[in-house]
C-alpha positions as CSV (number, residue, x, y, z in Angstrom):
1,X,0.0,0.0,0.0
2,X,1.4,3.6,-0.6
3,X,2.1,5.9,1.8
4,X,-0.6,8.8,2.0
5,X,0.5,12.4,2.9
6,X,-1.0,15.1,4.3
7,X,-4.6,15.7,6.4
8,X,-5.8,12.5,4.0
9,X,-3.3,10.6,5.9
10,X,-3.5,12.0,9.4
11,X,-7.8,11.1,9.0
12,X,-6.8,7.4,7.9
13,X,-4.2,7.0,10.6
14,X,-6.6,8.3,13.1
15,X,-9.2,5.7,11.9
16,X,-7.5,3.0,11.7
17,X,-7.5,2.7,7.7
18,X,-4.4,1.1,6.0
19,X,-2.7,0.3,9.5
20,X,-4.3,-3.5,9.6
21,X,-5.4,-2.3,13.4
22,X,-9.0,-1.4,13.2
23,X,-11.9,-2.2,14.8
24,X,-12.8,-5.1,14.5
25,X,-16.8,-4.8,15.8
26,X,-18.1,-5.0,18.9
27,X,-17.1,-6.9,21.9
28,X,-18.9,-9.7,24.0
29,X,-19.9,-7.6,27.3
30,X,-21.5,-4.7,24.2
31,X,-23.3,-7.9,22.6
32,X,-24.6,-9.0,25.9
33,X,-26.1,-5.5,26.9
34,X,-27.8,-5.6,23.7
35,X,-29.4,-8.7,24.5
36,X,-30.7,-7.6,27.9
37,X,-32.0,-4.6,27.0
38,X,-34.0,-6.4,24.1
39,X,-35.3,-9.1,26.2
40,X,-36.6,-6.7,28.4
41,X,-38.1,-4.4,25.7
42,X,-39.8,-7.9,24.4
43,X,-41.0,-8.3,28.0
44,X,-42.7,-5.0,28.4
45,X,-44.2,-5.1,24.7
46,X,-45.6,-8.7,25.5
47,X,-47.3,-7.0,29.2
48,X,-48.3,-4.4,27.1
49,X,-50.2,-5.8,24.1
50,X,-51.3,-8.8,26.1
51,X,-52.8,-6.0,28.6
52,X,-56.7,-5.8,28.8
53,X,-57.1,-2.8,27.2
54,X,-55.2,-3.6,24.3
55,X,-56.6,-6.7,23.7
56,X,-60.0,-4.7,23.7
57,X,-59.0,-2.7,21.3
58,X,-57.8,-5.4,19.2
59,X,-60.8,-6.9,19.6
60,X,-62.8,-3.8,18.8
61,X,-60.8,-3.4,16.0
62,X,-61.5,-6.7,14.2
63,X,-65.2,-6.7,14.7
64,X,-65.5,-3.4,12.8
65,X,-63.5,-4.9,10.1
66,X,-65.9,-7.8,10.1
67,X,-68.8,-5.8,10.0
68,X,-68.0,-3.7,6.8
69,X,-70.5,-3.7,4.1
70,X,-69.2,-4.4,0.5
């Protein structure tokens, strides 16, 4: 690979292009946050839409749609 001068350089040094020593991704403990936090999203969005009220409304919702005229 050539050498590149100047601020093009100093930007690709600084980000890890052409050294071979990038970032790879992200690392286990990152991947394992990500997991909680979306198990516990799916948790709440299952309470939720599983709730009384929004199964009403569901509910409410369907039967209208039944009940159109064509």
């Amino acid at each position: 690979m050539r050498k590149v001068r100047g601020a093009v350089g100093a930007v690709r040094r600084c980000h890890g292009h052409g050294d071979g020593h990038g970032d790879g991704g992200i690392v286990t403990s990152e991947y394992a946050m990500g997991l909680i936090a979306a198990v516990g999203f799916a948790g709440v969005l299952y309470k939720v839409v599983t709730s009384a009220q929004v199964s009403a409304a569901l509910q409410g919702v369907v039967q209208k749609a039944l009940d159109v005229q064509f």
